[in-house]
SELO-15424 format. One record per residue (C-alpha): x, y, z; residue number from 1; chain; residue in three letters. Coordinates in steps of 0.1 Angstrom, whole numbers, plus 5000, padded with zeros to 4 digits. Layout:
BEGIN
((X Y Z) NUM "A" "ALA")
...
***
This chain:
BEGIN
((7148 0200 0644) 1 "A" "UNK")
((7136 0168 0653) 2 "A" "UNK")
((7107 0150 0640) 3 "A" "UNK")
((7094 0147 0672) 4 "A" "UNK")
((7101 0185 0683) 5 "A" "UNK")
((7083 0191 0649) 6 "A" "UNK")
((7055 0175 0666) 7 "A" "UNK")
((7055 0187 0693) 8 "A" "UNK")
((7055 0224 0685) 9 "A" "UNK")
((7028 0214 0659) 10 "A" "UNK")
((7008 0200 0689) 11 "A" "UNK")
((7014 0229 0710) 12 "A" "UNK")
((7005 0252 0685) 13 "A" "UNK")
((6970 0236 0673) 14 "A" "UNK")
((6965 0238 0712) 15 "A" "UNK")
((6974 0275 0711) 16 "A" "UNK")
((6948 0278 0686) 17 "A" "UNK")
((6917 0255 0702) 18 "A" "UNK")
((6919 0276 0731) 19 "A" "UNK")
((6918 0303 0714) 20 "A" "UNK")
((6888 0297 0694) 21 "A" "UNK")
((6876 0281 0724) 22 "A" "UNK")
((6880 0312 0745) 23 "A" "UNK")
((6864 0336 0715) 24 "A" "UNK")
((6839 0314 0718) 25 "A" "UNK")
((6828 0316 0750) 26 "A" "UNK")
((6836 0355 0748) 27 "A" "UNK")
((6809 0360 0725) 28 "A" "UNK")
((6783 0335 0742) 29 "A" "UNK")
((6792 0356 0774) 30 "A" "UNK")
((6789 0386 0763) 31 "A" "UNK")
((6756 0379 0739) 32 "A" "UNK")
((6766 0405 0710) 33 "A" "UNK")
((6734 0423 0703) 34 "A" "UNK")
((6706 0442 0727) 35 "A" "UNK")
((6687 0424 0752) 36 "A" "UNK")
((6653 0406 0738) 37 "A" "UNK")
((6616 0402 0754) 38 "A" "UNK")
((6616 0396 0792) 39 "A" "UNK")
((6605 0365 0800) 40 "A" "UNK")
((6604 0348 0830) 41 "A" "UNK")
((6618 0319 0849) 42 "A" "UNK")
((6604 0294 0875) 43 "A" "UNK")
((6627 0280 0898) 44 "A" "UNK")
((6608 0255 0918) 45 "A" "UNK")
((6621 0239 0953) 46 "A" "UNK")
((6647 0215 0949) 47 "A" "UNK")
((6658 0216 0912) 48 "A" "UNK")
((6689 0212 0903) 49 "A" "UNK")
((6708 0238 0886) 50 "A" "UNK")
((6709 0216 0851) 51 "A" "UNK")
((6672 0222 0850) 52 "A" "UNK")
((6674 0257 0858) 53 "A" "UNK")
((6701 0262 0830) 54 "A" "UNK")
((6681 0243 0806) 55 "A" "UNK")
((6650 0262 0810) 56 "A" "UNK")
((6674 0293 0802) 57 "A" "UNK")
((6690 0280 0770) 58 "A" "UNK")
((6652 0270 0759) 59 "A" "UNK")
((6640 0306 0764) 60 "A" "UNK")
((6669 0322 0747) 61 "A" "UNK")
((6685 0340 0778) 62 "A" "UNK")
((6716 0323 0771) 63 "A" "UNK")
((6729 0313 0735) 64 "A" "UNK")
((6749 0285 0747) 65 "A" "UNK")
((6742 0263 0779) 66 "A" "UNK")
((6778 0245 0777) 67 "A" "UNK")
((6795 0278 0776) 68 "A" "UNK")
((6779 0291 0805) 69 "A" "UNK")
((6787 0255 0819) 70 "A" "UNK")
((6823 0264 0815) 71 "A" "UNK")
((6825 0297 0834) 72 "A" "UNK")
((6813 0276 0864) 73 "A" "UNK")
((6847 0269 0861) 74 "A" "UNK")
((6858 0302 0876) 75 "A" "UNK")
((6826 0315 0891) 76 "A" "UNK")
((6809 0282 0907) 77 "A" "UNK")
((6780 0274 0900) 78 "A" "UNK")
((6751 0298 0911) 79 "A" "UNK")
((6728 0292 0940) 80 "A" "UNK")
((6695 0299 0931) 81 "A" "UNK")
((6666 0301 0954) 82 "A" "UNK")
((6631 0287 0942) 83 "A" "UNK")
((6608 0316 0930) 84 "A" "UNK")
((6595 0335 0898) 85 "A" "UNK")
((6628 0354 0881) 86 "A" "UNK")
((6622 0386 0851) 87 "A" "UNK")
((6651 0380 0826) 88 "A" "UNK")
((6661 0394 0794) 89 "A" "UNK")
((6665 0369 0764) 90 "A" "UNK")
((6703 0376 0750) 91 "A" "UNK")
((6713 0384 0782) 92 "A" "UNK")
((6750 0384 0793) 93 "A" "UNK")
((6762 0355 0815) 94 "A" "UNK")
((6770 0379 0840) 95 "A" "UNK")
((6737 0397 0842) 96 "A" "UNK")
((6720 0364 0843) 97 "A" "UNK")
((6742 0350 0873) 98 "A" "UNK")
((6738 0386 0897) 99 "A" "UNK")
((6699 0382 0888) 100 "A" "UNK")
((6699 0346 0903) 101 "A" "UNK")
((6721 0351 0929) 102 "A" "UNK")
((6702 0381 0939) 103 "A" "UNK")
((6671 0361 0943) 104 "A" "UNK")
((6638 0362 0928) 105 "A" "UNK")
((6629 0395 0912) 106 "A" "UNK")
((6589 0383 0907) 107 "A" "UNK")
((6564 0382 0937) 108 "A" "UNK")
((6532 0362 0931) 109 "A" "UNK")
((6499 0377 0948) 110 "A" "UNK")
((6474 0354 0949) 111 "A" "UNK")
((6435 0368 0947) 112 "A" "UNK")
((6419 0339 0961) 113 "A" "UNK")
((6381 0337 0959) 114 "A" "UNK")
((6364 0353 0985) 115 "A" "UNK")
((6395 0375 0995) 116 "A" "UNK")
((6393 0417 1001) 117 "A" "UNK")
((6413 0442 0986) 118 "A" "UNK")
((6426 0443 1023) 119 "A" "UNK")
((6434 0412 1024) 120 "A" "UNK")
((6451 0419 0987) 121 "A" "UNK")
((6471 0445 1000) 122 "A" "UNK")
((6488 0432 1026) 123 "A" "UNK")
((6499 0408 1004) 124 "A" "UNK")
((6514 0433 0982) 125 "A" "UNK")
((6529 0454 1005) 126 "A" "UNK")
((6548 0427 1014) 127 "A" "UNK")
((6569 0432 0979) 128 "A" "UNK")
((6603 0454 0981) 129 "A" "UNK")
((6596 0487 0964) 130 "A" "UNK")
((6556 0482 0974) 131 "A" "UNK")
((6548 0493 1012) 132 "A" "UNK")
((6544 0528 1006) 133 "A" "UNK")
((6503 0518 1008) 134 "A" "UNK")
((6498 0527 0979) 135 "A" "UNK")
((6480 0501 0968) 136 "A" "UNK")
((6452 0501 0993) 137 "A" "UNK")
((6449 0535 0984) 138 "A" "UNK")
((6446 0530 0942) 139 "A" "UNK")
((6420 0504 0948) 140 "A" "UNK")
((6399 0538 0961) 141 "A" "UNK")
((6407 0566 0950) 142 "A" "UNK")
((6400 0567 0911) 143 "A" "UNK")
((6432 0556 0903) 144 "A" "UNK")
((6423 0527 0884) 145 "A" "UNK")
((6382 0526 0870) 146 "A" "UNK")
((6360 0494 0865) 147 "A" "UNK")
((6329 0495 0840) 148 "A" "UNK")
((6309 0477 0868) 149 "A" "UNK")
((6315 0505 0894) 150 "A" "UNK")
((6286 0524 0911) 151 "A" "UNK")
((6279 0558 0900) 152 "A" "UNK")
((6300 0582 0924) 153 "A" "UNK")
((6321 0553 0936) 154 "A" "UNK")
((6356 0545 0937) 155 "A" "UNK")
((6361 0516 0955) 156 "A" "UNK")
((6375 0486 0937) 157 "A" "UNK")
((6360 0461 0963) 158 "A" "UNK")
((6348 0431 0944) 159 "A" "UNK")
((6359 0441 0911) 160 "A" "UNK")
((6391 0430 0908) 161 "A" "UNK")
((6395 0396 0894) 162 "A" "UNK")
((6406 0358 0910) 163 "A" "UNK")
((6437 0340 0904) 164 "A" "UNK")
((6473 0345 0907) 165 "A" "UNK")
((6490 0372 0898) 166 "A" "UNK")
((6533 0378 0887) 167 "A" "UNK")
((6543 0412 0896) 168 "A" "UNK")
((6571 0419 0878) 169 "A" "UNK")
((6606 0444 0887) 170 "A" "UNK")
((6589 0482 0883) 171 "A" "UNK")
((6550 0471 0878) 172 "A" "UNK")
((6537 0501 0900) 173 "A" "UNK")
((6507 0494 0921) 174 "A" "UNK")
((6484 0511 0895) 175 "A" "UNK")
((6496 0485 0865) 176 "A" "UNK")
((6485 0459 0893) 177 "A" "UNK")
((6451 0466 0899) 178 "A" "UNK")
((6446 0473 0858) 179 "A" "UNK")
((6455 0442 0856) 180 "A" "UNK")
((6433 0423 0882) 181 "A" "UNK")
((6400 0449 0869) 182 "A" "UNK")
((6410 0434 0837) 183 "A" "UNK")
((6409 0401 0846) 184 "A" "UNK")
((6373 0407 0866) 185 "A" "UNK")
((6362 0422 0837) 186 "A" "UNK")
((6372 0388 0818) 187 "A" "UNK")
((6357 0365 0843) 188 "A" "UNK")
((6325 0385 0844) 189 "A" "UNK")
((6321 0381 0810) 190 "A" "UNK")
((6325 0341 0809) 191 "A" "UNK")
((6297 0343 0838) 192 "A" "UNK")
((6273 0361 0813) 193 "A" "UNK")
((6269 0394 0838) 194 "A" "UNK")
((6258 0422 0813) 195 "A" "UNK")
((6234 0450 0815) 196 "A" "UNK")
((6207 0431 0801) 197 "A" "UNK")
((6214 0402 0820) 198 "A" "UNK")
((6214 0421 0853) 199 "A" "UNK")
((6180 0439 0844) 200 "A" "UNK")
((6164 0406 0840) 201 "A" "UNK")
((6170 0398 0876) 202 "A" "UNK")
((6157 0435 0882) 203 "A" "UNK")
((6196 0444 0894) 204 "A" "UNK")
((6221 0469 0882) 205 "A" "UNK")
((6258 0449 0873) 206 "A" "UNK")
((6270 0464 0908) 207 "A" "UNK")
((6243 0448 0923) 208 "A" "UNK")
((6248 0412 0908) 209 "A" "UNK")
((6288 0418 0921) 210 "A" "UNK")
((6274 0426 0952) 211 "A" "UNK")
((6250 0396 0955) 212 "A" "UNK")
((6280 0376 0944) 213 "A" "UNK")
((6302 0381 0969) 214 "A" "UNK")
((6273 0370 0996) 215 "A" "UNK")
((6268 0345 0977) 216 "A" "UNK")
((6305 0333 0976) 217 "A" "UNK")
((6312 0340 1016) 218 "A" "UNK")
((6279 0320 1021) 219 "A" "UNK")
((6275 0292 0996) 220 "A" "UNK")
((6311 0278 1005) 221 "A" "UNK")
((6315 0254 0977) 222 "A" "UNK")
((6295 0259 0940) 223 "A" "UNK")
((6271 0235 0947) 224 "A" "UNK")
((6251 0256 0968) 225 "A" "UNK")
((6256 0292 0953) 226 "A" "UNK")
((6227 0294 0929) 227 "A" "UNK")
((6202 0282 0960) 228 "A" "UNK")
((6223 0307 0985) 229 "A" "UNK")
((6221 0335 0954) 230 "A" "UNK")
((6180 0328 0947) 231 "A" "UNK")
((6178 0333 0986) 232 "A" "UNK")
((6191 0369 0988) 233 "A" "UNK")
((6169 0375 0955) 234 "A" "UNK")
((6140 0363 0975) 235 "A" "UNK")
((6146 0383 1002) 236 "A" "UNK")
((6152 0412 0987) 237 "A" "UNK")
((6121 0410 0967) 238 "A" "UNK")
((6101 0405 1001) 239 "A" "UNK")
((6119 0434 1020) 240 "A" "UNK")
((6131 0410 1045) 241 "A" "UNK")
((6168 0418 1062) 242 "A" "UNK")
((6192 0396 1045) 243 "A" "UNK")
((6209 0386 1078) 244 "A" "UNK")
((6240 0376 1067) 245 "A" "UNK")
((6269 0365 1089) 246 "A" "UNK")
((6291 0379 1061) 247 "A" "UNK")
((6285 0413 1059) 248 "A" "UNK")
((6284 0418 1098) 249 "A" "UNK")
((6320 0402 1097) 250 "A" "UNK")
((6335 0425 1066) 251 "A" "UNK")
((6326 0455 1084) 252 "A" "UNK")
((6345 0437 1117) 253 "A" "UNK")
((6375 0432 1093) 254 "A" "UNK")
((6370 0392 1097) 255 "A" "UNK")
((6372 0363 1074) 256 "A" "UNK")
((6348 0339 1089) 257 "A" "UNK")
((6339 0334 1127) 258 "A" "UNK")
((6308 0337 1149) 259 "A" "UNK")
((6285 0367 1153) 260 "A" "UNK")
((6275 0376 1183) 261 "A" "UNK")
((6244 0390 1196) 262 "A" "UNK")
((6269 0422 1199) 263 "A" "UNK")
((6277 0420 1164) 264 "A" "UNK")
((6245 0413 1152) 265 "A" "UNK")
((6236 0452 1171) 266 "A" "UNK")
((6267 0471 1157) 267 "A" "UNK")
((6255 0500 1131) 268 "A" "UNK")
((6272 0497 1107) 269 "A" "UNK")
((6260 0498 1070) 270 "A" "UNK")
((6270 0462 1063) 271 "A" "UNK")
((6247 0450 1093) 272 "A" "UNK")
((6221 0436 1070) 273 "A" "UNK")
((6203 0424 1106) 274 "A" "UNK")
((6197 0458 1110) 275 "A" "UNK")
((6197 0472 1075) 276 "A" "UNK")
((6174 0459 1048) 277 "A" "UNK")
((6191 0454 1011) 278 "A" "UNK")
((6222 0451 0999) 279 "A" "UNK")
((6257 0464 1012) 280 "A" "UNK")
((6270 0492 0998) 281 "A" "UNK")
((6299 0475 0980) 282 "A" "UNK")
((6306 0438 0979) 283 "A" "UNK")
((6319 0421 1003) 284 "A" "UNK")
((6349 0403 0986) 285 "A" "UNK")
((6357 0389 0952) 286 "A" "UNK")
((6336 0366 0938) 287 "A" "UNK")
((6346 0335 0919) 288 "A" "UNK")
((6327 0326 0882) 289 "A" "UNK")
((6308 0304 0899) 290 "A" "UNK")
((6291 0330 0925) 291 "A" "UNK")
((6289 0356 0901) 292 "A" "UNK")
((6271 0328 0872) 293 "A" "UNK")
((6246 0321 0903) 294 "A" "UNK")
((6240 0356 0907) 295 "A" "UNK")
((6232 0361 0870) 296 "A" "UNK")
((6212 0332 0865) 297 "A" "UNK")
((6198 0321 0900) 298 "A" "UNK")
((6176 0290 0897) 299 "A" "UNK")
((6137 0291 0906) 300 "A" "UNK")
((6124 0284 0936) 301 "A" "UNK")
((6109 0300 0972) 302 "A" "UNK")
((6136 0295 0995) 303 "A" "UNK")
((6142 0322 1024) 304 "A" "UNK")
((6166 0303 1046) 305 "A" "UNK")
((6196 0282 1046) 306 "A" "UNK")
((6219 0260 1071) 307 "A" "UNK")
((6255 0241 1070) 308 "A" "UNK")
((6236 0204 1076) 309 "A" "UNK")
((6271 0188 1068) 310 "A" "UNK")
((6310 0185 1075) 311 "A" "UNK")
((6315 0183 1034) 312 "A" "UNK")
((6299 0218 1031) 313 "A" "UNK")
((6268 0214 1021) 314 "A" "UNK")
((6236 0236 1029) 315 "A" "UNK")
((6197 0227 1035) 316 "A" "UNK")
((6176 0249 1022) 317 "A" "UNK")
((6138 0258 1033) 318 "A" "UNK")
((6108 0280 1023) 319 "A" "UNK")
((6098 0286 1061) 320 "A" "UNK")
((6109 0295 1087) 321 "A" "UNK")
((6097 0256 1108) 322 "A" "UNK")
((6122 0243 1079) 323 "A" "UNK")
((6150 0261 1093) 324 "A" "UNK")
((6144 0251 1125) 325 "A" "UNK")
((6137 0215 1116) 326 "A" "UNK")
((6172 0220 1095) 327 "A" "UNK")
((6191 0237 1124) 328 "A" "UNK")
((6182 0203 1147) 329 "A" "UNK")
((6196 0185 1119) 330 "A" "UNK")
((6227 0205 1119) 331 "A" "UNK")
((6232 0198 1161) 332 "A" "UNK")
((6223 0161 1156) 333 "A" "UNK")
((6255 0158 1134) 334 "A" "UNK")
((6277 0179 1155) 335 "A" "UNK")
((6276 0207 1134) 336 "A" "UNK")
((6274 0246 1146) 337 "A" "UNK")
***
């Protein structure tokens, strides 16, 4: 034989051999030889290109070997993954990864915005595939889930769940949910300083304080004004006056915002606190830290009325009832109401 056939079997033969190292290679990368690792999750945002997206699964140990996955592009094309939150397994295969992204995201973010209602909540979640049985609505009062803030005798979960977004993950029922989000309350609560001690100081129970919180958070609008909006209610209570809160008229209408009528202000209803002196039964909506710190330590002073003065939010606040008026001119000269 040649020198030159010598060669060029030689040649042929270390090829033989790279691709087969290269190909047992990629086998075990594919195939990721050991059970599946933690779940973690993956954020595919608008626009990124699949480099990214790869990168971020190499760096959270999904996939062993970027490059190798890389190369079954070769035979499968690259995946085409819409934005959104995906659950995968670290030391997954490369085929389990590409049917999760080409199946779409797998994670649905709820968002519990201040000032929202479990209603509100729920719709949201029954908006997730394998999550519009209702169930949901129905957990948040039934018993299903407790919170150490709730009323004697009540269920309800109004109020007590906490702000923020939330990831609900493949199989998280419904109940695991709203654990979570009375968790979270619970959390936030805390940072606010609402105790026993501290709700007995203001001569409230802790329901109470989440009550006057959520008033105080449909009513104050931004944080500056929530400790004068939450020493108003705690005025008013202490006189026996009617609250009179647009609010609570509007939760009982199932309404986020909007005028009252004259109607409205008449409906009976137990939320009507025209016609009902105290507080609502439940609250209203969730309250941020900020409206439930004003409700825990409200700020002295004799305020008994309040009025939006200005397009940035801001309220005037008076001790009679000449001020309001004097406020509620203010409010018309600037176009406002």
């Amino acid at each position: 034989m040649a020198r030159w056939q010598r060669l060029a079997v030689s040649a042929g033969c270390l090829a033989v051999v790279v691709l087969l190292a290269v190909t047992l290679w990629y086998e075990l990368e594919a195939h990721a030889l050991g059970p599946p690792g933690h779940r973690v999750v993956l954020d595919v945002h608008q626009g990124e290109p699949f480099d990214t997206v790869l990168a971020d699964l190499g760096a959270k140990g999904v996939v062993g070997s970027t490059l190798a996955f890389r190369l079954g592009d070769v035979l499968h094309g690259t995946p085409a993954v819409e934005p959104g939150f995906y659950a995968v397994r670290q030391n997954s295969t490369f085929g389990e990864v590409r049917a999760i992204l080409s199946e779409g995201p797998n994670i649905f973010a709820v968002d519990v915005d201040p000032g929202i209602t479990v209603r509100e909540v729920a719709a949201q979640v029954e908006q997730i595939p394998g999550h519009q049985n209702g169930s949901f609505a129905l957990d948040a009062v039934n018993g299903a889930v407790r919170s150490p803030f709730e009323a004697t005798g009540s269920n309800n979960l109004e109020g007590l769940i906490g702000t923020g977004t939330y990831l609900v993950e493949p199989g998280e029922t419904d109940a695991a949910l709203l654990r979570q989000m009375v968790a979270r309350f619970d959390q936030q609560a805390a940072r606010a300083g609402l105790t026993a001690a501290g709700a007995g100081a203001v001569g409230m129970t802790p329901y109470q304080v989440v009550t006057i919180a959520s008033i105080v958070e449909k009513e104050g609008y931004i944080p500056k004004n929530m400790p004068d909006v939450a020493r108003v209610i705690y005025n008013r209570l202490a006189l026996g006056m009617a609250l009179q809160m647009d609010s609570t008229v509007l939760y009982a209408l199932g309404q986020d915002g909007g005028p009252v009528t004259p109607q409205d202000e008449q409906r009976q209803t137990p939320y009507n606190t025209y016609l009902n002196t105290g507080l609502t039964p439940t609250p209203i909506c969730s309250p941020s830290e900020d409206a439930l710190r004003a409700a825990v330590h409200p700020p002295a002073g004799q305020w008994l009325y309040f009025e939006l003065v200005s397009k940035d939010g801001t309220l005037a606040f008076s001790d009679t009832y000449a001020g309001q008026l004097a406020n509620e001119n203010l409010a018309k000269q600037r176009g406002i109401g």
